[in-house]
C-alpha positions in Angstrom: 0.0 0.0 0.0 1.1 3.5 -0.3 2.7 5.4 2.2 0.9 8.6 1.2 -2.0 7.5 2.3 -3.7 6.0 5.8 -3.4 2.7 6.4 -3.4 0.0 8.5 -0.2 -2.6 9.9 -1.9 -5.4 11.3 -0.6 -7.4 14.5 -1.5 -10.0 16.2 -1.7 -11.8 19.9 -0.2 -14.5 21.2 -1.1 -16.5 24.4 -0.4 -19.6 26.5 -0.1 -20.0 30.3 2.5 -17.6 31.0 0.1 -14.6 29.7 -0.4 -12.9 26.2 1.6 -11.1 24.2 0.4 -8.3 21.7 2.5 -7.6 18.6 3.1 -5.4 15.6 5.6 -7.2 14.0 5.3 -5.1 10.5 5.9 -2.0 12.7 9.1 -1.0 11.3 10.2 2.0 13.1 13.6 3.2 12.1 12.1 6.4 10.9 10.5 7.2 14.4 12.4 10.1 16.5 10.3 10.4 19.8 7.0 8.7 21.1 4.0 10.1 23.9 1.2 8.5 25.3 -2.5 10.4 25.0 -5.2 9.0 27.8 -8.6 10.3 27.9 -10.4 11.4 31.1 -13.6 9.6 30.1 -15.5 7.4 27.6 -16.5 9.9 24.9 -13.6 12.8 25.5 -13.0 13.8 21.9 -9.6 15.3 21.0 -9.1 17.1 17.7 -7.8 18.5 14.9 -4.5 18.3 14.7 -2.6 18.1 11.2 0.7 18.4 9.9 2.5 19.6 6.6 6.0 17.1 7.3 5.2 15.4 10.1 4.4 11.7 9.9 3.0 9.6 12.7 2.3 6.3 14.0 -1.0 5.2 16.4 -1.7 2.4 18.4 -4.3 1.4 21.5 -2.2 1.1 24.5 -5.2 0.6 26.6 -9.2 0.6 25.6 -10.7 1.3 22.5 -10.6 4.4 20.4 -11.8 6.3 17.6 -8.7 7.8 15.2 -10.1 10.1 12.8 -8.2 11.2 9.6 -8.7 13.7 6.6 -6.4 15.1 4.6 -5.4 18.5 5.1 -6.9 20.2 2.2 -10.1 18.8 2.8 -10.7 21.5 5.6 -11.0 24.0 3.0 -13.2 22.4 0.5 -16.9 22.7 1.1 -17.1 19.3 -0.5 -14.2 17.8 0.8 -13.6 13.3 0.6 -15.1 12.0 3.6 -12.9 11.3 6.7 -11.3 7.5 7.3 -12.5 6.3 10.8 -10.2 3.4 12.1 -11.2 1.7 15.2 -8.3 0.5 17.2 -8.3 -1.0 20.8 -5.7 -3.1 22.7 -7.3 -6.3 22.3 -6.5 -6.1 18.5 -3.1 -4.8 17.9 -2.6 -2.5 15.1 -0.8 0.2 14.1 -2.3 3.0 12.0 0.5 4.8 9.7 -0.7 8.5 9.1 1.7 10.3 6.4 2.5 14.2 6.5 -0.6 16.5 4.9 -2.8 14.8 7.1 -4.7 15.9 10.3 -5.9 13.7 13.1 -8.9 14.0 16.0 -9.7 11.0 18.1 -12.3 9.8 20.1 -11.8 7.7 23.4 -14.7 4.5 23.3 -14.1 3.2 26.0 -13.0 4.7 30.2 -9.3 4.6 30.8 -8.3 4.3 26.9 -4.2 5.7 26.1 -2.9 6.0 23.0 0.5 5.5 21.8 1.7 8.2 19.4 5.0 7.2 17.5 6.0 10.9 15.3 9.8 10.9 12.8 10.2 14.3 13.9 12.0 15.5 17.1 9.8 18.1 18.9 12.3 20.4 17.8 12.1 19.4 14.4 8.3 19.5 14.5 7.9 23.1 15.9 5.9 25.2 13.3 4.6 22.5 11.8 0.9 22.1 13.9 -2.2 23.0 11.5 -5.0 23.0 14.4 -8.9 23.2 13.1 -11.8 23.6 15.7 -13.2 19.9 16.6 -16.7 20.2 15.0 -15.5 20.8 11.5 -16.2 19.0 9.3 -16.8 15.5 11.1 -19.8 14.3 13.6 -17.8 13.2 16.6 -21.6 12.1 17.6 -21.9 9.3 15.1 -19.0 7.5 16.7 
């Protein structure tokens, strides 16, 4: 699949009588320069927009289920803009959804005490300058979710 577009690495889960073990074994993450952890004060809580000309990033459930949200950046300007890609992740079902640069993100948490991983190949250094930030109601129904 393309990089310059959202997608899905699938993982997996392995278990026996020593516990289980979640993986995302496709995960390749040489590119990746720094990593932070989201959690959500509540079922519900709704966190958005955030895009980014350069920056690409890397999501995964650490804990719960959650809502990750993506359109493309030039969408927020078009009345009629492509519809938004919805991926539902949670930490029973390891994934890792790959969001390239002209992209921004909003996020819903579905379930109480959901975190996200964020993986990002920029440094915060590198990445100041670089946040496009859009009111969370446009253009997207955090409702329907």
């Amino acid at each position: 699949m393309s990089n310059l577009q959202p997608h899905i690495i699938q993982g997996g889960l392995f278990s026996d009588e020593r516990g289980t073990v979640g993986f995302v074994n496709d995960f390749v993450m040489q590119d990746v320069r720094r990593f932070y952890i989201i959690g959500f004060p509540t079922a519900g809580a709704v966190r958005a927009w955030i895009g980014h000309r350069h920056e690409r990033k890397w999501f995964a459930a650490a804990a719960g289920r959650i809502a990750l949200v993506v359109r493309p950046l030039e969408a927020f300007a078009q009345i009629e803009a492509e519809p938004a890609r919805v991926f539902r992740i949670e930490e029973a079902q390891p994934c890792v959804i790959a969001v390239p640069a002209g992209h921004a993100v909003g996020m819903k948490a579905l379930s109480p005490h959901a975190r996200l991983l964020v993986f990002s190949d920029k440094t915060l250094e590198e990445a100041k300058g670089d946040d496009i930030r859009f009111d969370k109601n446009e253009g997207f129904d955090w409702e329907t979710l």
